[in-house]
N, C-alpha and C positions, 0 to 999 in steps of 0.2 A: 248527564253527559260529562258535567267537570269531575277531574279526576285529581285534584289537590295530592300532593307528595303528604305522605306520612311525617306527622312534624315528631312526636313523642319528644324524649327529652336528648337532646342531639349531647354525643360526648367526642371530645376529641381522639385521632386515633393514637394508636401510638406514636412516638417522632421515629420510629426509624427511618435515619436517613438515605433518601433515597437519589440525593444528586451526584451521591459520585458517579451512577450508575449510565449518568445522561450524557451524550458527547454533545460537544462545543466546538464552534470552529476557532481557532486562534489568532486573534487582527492584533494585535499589541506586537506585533516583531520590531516596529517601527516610532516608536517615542520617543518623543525630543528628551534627551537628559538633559535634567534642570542642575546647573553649581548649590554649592553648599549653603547660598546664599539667599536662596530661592526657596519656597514653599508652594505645592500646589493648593488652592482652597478648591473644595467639590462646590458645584450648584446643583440644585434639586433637577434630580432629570424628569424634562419637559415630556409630557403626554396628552392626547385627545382629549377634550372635553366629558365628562360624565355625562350620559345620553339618561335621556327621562325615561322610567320602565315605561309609560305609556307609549313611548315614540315607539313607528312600524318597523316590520319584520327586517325590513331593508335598513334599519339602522343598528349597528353593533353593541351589543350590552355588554360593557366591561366594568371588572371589578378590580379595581389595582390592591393588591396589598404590599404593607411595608412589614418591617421587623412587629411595629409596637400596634400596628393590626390585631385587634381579640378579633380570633379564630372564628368563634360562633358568633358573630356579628358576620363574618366574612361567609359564612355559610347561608346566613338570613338574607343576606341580599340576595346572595345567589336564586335562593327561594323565590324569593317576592320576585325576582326577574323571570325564573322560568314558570310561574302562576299566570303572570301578566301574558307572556308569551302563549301560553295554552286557550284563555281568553281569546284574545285578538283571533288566535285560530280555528274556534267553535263558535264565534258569535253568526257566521252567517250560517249554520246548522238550525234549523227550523223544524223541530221532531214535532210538532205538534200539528205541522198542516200535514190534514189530511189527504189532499190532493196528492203528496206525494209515493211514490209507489216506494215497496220495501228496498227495490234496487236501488234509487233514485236516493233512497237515503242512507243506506249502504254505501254509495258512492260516496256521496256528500262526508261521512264520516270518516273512510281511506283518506282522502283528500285532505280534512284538517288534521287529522295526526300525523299524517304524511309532513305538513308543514309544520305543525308541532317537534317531530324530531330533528326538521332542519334547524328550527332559531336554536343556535348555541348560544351560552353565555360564558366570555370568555375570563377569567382569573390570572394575571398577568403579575409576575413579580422580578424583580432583578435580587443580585448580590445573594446576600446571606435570607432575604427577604422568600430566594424559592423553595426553599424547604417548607415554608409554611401555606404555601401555593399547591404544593403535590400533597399538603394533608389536607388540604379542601377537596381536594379532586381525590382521596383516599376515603375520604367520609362517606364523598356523592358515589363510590364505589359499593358501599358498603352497605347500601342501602335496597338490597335485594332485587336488583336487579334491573330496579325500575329506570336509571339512568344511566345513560350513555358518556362515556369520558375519554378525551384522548387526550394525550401532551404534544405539545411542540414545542421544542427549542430555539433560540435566536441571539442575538444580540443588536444592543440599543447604543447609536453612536451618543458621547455625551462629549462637552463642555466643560472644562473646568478654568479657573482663572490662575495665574501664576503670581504671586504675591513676593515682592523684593522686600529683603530688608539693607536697607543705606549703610544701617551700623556694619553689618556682618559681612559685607561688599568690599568695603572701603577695608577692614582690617585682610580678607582673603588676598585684594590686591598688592596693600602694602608688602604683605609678608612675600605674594609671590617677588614683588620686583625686588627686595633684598635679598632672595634667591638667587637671581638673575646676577645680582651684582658681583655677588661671591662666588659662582661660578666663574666669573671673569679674571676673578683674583687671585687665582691660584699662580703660585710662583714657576710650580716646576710639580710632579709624579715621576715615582719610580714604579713599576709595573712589576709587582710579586705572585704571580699565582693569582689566585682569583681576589687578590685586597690589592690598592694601591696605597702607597705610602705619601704621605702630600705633606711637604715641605714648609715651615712657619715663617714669616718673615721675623718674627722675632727671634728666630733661633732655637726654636723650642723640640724637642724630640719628634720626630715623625708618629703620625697615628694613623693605624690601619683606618682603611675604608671598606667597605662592602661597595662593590661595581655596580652592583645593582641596587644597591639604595640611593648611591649617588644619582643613576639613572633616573630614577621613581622623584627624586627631591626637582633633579632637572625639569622634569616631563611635567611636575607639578605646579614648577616656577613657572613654567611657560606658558600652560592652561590659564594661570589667574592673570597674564598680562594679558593674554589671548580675548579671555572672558571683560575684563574691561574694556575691549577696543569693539565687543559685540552686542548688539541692542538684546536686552533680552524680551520673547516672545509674552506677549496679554494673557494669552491662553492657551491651553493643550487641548487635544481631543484625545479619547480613548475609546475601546467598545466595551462594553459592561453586559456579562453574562445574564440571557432573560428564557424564564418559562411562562409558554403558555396553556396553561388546562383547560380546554372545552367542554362544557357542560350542557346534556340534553336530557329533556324527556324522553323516553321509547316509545 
């Protein structure tokens, strides 16, 4: 009655890659911009508990892989999950009572493969991580026929911490307010075309300016007195691009 997947010697397939291929919905339009002064740190993004292969059909068998995941190790679990799944769903097949008529076990056997190709086991990766996610699901492709593979797409909202540094604060500030200051100080502009001419109090020859760097220097000076007068935020949120590969027997 068990029907074990063909183990031989599993090779991995090629990488071509196949995420450009995938669409993604885009939630990032809206991120708080951090000052120069600021660092985001990542945290490891949080998931479900690792479910026991024993545990029933009603609980979900998933296999997270990262980058530093060996591939055939990520194949092997898959295995052992969908063996255990095939189990659970032939144990109450009883070929050997006689009582039973040949329909009766005919049925019985529709029935557990029937539930055999519902338990999926799902292969879940984010980031740079899903490429190696769709050559698990390219493998279980490839292996004649015998399982069922679909993908889904998603994304996983995450957490990250915002990390200040005091040194690199304290200097952005200063310099913006002596910005500020010198702005103030201007004597007098003669307006030439697209340069102004700005007048020294010591007497010194006029030197061109560029209007629009004056501008950029202003808008800059003003940002860092801005940014010291505003608390900056603990942490950010963003959404982090996620595949998931279903994996069944047939």
């Amino acid at each position: 009655m068990s029907r074990p997947p063909k183990m031989g010697t599993p090779k991995q397939p090629n990488p071509q890659s196949k995420t450009h291929s995938l669409t993604f919905e885009k939630k990032n339009q809206d991120m708080i911009k951090l000052p120069k002064y600021a660092r985001v740190q990542k945290r490891p993004i949080p998931h479900a508990p690792i479910a026991s292969p024993y545990a029933g059909s009603n609980v979900p068998k998933t296999v997270y892989v990262s980058t530093k995941s060996p591939f055939m190790s990520a194949v092997k679990r898959v295995q052992k999950l969908l063996r255990q799944a095939e189990k659970r769903a032939t144990a109450s097949v009883d070929l050997s009572n006689s009582k039973l008529r040949d329909r009766q076990r005919l049925a019985q056997l529709a029935q557990s493969w029937e539930q055999i190709s519902k338990e999926e086991v799902f292969v879940k990766a984010t980031g740079r991580a899903m490429e190696k996610a769709l050559s698990v699901g390219r493998w279980f492709e490839e292996r004649g026929g015998e399982y069922t593979v679909r993908v889904k797409t998603g994304s996983v909202l995450v957490v990250d911490d915002v990390v200040e540094d005091e040194e690199v604060r304290k200097a952005v500030v200063e310099e913006g307010e002596e910005g500020v200051k010198s702005q103030g100080g201007k004597e007098g502009t003669k307006n030439t075309g697209d340069e102004e001419m700005t007048d020294t109090t010591g007497g010194d020859a006029a030197k061109p300016r560029s209007k629009t760097a004056a501008k950029k220097r202003k808008r800059a000076a003003n940002a860092a007195v801005k940014m010291d007068e505003e608390e900056l935020p603990e942490t950010r949120t963003r959404w982090v691009n996620m595949v998931e590969v279903a994996v069944a027997l047939k």
